[in-house]
Backbone and ligand atoms as CSV (ligand in chain L), in Angstrom:
chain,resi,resn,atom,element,x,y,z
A,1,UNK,N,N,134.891,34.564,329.316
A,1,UNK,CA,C,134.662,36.001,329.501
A,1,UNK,C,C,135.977,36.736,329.367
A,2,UNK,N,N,136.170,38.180,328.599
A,2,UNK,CA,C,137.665,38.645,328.691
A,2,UNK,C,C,137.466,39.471,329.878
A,3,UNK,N,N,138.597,39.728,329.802
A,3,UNK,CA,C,139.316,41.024,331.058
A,3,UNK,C,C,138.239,42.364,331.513
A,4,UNK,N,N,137.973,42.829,330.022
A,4,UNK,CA,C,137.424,44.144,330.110
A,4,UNK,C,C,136.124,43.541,330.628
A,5,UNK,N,N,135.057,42.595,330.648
A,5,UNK,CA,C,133.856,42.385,331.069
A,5,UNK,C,C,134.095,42.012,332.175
A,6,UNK,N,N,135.214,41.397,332.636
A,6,UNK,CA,C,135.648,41.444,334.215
A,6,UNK,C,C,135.608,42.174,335.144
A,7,UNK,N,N,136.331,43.161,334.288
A,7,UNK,CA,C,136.688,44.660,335.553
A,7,UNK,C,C,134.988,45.359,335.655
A,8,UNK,N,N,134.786,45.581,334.061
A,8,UNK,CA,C,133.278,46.172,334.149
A,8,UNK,C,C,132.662,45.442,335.406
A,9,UNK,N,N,132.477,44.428,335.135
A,9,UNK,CA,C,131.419,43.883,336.501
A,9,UNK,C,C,132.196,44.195,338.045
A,10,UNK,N,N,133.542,43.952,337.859
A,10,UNK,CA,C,134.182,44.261,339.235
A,10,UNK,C,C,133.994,45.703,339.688
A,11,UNK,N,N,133.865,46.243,338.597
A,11,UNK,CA,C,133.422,48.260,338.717
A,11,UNK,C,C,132.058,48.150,339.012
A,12,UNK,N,N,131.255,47.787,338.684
A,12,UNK,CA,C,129.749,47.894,339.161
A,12,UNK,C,C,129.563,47.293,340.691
A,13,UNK,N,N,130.113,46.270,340.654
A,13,UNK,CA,C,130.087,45.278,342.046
A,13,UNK,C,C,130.678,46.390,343.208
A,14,UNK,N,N,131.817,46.859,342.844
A,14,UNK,CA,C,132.215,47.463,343.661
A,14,UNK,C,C,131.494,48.944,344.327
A,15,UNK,N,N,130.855,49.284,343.161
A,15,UNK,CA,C,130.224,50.917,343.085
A,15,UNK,C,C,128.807,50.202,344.084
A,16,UNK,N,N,128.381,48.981,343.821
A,16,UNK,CA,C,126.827,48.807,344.502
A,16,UNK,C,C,127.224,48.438,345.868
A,17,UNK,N,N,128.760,48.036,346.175
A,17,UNK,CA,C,129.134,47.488,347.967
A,17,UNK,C,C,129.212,48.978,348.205
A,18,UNK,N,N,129.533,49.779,348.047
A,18,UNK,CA,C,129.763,51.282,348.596
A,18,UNK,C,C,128.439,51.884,348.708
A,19,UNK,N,N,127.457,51.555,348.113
A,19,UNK,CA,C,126.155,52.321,347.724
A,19,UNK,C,C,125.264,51.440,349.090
A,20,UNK,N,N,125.430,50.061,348.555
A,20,UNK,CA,C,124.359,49.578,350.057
A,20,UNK,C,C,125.382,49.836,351.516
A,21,UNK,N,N,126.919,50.002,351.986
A,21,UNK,CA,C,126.883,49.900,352.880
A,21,UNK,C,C,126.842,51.691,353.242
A,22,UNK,N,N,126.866,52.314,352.488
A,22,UNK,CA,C,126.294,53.784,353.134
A,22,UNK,C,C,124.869,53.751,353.196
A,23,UNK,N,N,124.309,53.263,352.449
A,23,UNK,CA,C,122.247,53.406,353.014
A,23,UNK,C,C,122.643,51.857,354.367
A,24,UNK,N,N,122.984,51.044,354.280
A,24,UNK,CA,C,123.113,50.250,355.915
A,24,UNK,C,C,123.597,51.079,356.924
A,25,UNK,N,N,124.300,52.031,356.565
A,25,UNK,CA,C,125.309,52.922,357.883
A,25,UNK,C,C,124.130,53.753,357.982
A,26,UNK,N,N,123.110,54.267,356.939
A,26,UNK,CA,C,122.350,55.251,357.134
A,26,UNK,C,C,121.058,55.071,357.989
A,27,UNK,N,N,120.674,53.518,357.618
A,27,UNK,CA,C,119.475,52.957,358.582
A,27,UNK,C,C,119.756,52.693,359.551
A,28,UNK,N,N,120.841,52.380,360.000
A,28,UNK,CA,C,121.491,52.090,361.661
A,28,UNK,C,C,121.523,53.504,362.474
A,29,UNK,N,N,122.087,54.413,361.769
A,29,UNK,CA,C,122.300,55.871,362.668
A,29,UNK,C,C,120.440,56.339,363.277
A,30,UNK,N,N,119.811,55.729,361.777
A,30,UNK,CA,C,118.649,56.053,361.908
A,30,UNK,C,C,117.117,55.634,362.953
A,31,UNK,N,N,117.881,54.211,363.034
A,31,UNK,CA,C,117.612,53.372,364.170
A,31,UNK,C,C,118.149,53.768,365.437
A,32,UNK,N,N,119.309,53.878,365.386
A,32,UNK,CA,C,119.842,54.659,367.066
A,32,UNK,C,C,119.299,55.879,367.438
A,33,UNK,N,N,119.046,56.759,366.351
A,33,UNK,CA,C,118.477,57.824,367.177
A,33,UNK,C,C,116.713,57.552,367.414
A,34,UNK,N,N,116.170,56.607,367.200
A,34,UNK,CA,C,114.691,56.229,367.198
A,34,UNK,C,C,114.459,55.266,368.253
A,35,UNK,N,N,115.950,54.480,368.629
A,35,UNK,CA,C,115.820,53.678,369.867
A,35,UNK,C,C,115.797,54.003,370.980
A,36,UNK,N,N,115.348,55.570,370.965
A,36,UNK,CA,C,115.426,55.849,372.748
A,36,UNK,C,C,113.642,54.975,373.172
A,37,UNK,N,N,112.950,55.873,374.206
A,37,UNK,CA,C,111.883,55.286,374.601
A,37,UNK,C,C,110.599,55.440,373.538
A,38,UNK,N,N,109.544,54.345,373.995
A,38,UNK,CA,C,108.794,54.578,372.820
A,38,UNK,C,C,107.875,56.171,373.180
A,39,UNK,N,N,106.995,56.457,372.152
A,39,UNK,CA,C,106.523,58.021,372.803
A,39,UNK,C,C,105.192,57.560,373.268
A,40,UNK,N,N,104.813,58.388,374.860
A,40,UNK,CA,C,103.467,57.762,375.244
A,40,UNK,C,C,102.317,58.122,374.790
A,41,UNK,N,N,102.345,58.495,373.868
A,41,UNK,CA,C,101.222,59.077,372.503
A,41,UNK,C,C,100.943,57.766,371.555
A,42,UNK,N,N,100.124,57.198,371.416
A,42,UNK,CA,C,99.748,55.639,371.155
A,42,UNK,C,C,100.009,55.882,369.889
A,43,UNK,N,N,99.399,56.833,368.870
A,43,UNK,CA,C,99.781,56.533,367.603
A,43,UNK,C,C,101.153,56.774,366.959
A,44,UNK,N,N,101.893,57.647,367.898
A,44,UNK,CA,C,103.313,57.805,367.801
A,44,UNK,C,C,103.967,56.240,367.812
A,45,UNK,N,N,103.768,55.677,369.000
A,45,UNK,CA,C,104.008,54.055,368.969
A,45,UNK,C,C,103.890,53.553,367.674
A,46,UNK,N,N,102.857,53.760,367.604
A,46,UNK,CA,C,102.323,52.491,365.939
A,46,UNK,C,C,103.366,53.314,365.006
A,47,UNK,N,N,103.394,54.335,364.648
A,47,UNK,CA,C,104.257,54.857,363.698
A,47,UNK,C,C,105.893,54.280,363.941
A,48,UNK,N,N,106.719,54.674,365.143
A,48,UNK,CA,C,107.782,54.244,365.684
A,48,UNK,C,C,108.251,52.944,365.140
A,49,UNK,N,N,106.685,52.131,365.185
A,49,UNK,CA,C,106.900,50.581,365.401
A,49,UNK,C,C,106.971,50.361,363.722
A,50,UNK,N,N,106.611,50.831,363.126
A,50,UNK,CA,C,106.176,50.421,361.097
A,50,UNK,C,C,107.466,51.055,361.043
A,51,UNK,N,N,108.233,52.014,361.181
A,51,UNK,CA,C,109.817,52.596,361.119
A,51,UNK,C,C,110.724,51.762,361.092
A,52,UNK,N,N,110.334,50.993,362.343
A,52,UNK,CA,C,111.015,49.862,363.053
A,52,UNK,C,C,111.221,48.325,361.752
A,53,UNK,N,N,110.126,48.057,361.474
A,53,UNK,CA,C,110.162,47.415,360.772
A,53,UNK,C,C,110.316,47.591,359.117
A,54,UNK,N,N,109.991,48.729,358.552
A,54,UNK,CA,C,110.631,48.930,357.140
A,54,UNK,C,C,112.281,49.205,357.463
A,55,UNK,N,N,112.801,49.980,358.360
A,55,UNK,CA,C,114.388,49.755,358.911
A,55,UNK,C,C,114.536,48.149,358.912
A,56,UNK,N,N,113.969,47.272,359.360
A,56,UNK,CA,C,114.409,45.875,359.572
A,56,UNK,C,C,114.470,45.299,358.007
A,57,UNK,N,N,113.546,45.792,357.568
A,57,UNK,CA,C,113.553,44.909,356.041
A,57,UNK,C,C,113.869,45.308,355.202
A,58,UNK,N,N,114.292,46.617,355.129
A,58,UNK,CA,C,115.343,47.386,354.528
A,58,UNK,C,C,117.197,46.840,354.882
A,59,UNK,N,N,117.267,47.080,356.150
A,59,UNK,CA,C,118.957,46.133,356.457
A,59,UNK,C,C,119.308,44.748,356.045
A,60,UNK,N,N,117.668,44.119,356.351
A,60,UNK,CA,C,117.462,42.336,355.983
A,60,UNK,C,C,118.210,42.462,354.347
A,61,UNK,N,N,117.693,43.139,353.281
A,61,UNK,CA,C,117.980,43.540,352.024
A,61,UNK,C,C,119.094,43.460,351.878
A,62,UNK,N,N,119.636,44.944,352.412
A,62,UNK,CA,C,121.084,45.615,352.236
A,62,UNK,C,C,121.693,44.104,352.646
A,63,UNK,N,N,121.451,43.300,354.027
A,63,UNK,CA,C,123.039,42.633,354.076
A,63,UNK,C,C,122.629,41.592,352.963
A,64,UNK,N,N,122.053,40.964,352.839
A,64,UNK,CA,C,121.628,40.037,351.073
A,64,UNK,C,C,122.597,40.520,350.216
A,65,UNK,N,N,122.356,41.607,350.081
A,65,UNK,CA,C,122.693,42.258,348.492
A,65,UNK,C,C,124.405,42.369,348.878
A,66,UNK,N,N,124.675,42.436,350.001
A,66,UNK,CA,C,126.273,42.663,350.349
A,66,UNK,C,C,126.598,41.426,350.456
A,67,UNK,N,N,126.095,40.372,350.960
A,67,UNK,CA,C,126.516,39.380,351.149
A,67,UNK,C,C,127.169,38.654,349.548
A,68,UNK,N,N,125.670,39.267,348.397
A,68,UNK,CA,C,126.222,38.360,346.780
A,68,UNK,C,C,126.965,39.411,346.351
A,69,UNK,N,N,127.108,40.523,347.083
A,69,UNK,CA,C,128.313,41.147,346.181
A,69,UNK,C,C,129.667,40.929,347.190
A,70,UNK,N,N,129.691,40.257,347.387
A,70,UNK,CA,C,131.250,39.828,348.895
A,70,UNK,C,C,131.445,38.880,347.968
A,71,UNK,N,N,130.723,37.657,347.527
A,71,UNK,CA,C,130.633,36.357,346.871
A,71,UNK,C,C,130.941,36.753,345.514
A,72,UNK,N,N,130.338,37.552,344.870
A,72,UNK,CA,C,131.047,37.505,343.784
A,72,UNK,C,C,132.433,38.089,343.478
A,73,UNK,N,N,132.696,39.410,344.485
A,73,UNK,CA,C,133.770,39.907,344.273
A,73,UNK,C,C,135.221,38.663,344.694
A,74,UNK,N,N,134.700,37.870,345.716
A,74,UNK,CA,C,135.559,36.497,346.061
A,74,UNK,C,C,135.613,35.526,344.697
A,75,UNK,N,N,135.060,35.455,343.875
A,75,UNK,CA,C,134.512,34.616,342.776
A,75,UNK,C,C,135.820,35.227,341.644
A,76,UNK,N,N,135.835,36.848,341.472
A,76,UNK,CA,C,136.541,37.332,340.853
A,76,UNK,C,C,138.298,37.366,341.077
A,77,UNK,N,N,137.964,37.397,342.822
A,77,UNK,CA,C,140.100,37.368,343.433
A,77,UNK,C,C,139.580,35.545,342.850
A,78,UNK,N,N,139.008,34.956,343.122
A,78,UNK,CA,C,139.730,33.073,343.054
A,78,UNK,C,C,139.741,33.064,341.588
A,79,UNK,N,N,139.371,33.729,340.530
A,79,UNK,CA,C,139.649,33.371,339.255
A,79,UNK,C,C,138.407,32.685,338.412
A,80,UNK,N,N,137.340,32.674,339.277
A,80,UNK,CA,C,136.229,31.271,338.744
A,80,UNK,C,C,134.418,32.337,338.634
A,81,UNK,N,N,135.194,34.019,338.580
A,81,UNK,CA,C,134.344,34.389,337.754
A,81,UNK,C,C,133.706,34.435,336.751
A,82,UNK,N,N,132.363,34.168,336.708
A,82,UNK,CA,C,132.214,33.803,335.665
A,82,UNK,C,C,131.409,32.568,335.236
A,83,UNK,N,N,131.684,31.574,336.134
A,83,UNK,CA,C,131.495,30.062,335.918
A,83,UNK,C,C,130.532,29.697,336.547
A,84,UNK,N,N,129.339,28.881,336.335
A,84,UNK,CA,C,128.194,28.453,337.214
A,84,UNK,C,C,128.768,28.016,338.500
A,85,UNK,N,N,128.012,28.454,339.260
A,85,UNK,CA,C,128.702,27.305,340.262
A,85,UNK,C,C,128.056,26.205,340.771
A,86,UNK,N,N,127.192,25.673,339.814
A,86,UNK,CA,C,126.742,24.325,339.993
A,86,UNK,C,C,127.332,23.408,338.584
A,87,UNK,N,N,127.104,24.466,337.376
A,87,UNK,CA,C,127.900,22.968,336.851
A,87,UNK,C,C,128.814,23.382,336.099
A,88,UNK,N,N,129.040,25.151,336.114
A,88,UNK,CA,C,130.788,24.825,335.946
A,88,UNK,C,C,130.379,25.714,334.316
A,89,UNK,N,N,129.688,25.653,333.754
A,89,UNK,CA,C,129.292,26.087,332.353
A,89,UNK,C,C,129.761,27.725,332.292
A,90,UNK,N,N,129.976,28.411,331.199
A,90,UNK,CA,C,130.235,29.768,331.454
A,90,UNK,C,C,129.036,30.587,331.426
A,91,UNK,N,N,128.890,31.231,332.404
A,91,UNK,CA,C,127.810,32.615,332.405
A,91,UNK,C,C,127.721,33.275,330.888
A,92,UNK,N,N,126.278,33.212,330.497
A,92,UNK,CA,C,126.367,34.269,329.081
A,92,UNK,C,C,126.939,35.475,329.563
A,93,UNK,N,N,128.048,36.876,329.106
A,93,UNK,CA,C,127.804,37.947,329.117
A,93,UNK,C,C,127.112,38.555,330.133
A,94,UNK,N,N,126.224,38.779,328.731
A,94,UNK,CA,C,124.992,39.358,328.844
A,94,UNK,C,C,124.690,39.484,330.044
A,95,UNK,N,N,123.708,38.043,330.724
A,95,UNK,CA,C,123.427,37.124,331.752
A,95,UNK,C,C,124.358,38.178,333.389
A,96,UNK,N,N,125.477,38.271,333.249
A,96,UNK,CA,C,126.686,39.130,334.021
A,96,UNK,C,C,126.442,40.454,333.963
A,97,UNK,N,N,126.221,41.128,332.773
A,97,UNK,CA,C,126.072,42.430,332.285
A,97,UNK,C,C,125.156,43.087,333.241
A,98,UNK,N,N,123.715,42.109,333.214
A,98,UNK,CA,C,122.844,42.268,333.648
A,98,UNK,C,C,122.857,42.380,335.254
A,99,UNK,N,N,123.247,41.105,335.563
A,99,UNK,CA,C,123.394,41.083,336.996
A,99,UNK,C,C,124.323,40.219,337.464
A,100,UNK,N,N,125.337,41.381,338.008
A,100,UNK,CA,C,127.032,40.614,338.002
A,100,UNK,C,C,127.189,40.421,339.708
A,101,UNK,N,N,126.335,39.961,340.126
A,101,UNK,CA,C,126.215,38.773,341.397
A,101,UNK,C,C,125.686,37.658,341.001
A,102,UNK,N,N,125.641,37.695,339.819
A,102,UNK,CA,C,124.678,35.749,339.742
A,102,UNK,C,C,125.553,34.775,339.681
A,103,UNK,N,N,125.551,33.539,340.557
A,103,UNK,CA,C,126.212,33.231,340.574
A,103,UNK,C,C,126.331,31.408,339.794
A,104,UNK,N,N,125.401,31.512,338.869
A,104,UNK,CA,C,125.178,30.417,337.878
A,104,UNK,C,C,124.099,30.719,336.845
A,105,UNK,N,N,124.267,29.903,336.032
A,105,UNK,CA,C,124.054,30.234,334.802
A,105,UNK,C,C,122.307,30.384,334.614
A,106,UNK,N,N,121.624,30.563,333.361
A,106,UNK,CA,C,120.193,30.696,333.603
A,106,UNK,C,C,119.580,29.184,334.064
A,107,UNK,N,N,120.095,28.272,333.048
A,107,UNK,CA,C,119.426,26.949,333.592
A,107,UNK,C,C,119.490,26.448,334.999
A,108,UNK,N,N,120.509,26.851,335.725
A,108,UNK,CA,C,120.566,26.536,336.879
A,108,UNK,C,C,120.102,27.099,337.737
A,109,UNK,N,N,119.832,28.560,337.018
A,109,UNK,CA,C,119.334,29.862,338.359
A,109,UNK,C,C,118.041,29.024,339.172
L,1,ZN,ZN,ZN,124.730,26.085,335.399
């Protein structure tokens, strides 16, 4: 892979860690102000509670998606961007272009 498809992906990687950890900062504020008591209006509850849980599986997401963009941006400082990391083969491009957290090649995905 050259330089310039490097940085490109290191520019995208970087633009999507800034993008999920402001919507994570945004579901947390959003959660604190929803964590006071539940409301004693029953269907308020049920609503509260489905909030509760698209917030949960929404953050579940966000830290995923931060977690393979931490990994790849580590992939890029050690130098071994790029490279399957099961058997070492080079990532097509493309394959990167597409989605520059993957972290091995198609046969291995
Ligand atoms: Zn492979």
């Amino acid at each position: 892979m050259d330089d310039r498809l490097r940085e490109e992906c290191a520019e995208q990687l970087r633009a999507s860690r800034e993008e999920w950890s402001k919507r994570l900062d945004a579901i947390r504020s959003d959660r604190r102000r929803e964590s006071g008591e539940l409301s004693p209006d029953f269907e308020d509850q049920a609503t509260q509670r489905e909030n509760d849980e698209t917030l949960d599986a929404l953050d579940e997401r966000g830290r995923h998606a931060l977690e393979a963009i931490d990994a790849a941006l580590g992939r890029i400082a050690a130098g071994t961007y790029g490279e399957c990391a099961r058997c070492g083969e080079t990532i097509p491009d493309e394959r990167l272009r597409a989605e520059p957290t993957a972290p091995s090649c198609v046969g291995c995905a």
